[in-house]
C-alpha positions in Angstrom: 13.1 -115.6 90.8 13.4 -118.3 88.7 13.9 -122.1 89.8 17.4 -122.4 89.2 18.5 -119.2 90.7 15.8 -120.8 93.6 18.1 -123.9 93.7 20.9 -122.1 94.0 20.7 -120.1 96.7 18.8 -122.8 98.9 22.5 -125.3 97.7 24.6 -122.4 98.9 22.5 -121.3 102.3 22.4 -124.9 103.2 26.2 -125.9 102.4 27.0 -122.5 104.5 25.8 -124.2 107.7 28.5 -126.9 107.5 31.5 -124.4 107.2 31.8 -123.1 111.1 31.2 -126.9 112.3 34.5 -128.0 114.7 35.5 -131.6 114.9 36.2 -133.1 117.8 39.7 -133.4 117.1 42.6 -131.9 115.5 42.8 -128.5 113.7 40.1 -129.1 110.8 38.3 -127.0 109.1 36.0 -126.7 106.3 35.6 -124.9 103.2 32.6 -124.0 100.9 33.6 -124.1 97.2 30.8 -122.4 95.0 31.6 -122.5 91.2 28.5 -120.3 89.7 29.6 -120.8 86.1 29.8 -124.9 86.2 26.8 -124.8 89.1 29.4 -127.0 91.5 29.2 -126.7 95.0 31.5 -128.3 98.0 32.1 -128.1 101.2 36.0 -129.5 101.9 37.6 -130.3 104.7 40.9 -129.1 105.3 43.8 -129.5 108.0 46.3 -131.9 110.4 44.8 -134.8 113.2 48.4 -134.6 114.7 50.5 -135.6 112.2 48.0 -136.8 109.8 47.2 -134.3 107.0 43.2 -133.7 106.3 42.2 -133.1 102.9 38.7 -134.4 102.0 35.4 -133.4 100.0 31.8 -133.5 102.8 29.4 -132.5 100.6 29.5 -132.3 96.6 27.0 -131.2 94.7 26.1 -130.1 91.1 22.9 -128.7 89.5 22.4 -130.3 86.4 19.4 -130.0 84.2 17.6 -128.3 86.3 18.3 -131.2 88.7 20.0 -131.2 92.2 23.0 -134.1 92.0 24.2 -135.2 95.0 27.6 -136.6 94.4 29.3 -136.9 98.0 27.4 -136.9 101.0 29.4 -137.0 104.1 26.8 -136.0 106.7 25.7 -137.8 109.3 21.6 -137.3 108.7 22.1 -137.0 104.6 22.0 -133.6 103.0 19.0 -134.7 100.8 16.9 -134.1 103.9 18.2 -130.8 104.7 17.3 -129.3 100.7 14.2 -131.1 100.8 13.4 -128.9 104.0 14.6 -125.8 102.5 12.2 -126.4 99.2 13.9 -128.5 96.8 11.4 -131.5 96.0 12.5 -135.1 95.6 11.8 -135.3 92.4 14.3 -132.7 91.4 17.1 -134.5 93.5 19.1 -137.2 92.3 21.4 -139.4 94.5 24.2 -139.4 92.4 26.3 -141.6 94.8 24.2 -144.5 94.1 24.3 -146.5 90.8 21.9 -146.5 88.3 20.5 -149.6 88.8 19.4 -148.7 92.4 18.1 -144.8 91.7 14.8 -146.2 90.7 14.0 -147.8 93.9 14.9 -144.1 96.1 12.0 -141.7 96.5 14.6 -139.3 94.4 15.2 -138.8 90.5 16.6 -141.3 88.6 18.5 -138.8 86.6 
C-alpha cells in the first residue's frame, strides 16, 4: 500500500471516532464527510440546542501533495496528535489554521 492510500485510511479511521461522540446538550450530532476524488475529509456537526440551530465544521482536513492539511481543528486535545499516533509523521502534517508566518516555528510542515 502506498503512502497516500496509507494516509487515507489512517484520515478516515481517525475522523470515524468523532462521529458517535454525544454532547452534553441538545440534539447534536455529527457527520463524516469523505470526498475520495478531491482527498477532503470532515467531520460536521449538525442539529438544534433548543431553539438554536447547529450547523458547524469539527474537523477539516485535505491531503495535499502528499501532505496532511489541517484546516479546522475543533478538538479539545488537537487532531494532529491523534494522526501522528496512528503513523502520520510531522513532517508530512501541516497546520493549515495557522498563518504562514508562524508554520515555521511548529514542529509540522511549513507547506
Amino acid at each position: 500500500m502506498d503512502t497516500l492510500d496509507t494516509y487515507r485510511r489512517i484520515v478516515q479511521d481517525v475522523l470515524r471516532e468523532y462521529v458517535p461522540l454525544q454532547y452534553s446538550h441538545g440534539n447534536i450530532q455529527n457527520e463524516a464527510v469523505f470526498d475520495h476524488e478531491t482527498d477532503r475529509y470532515l467531520v460536521i456537526s449538525v442539529g438544534w440546542d433548543k431553539f438554536k440551530r447547529i450547523h458547524g465544521c469539527l474537523i477539516h482536513l485535505d491531503i495535499i501533495d502528499g501532505k496532511v492539511w489541517i484546516q479546522r481543528d475543533g478538538t479539545e486535545y488537537g487532531i494532529a496528535l491523534e494522526l501522528e499516533a496512528a503513523g502520520i509523521p510531522k513532517h508530512h502534517m501541516v497546520l493549515g489554521f495557522h498563518s504562514l508566518d508562524v508554520r515555521p516555528y511548529t514542529e509540522y510542515a511549513v507547506a
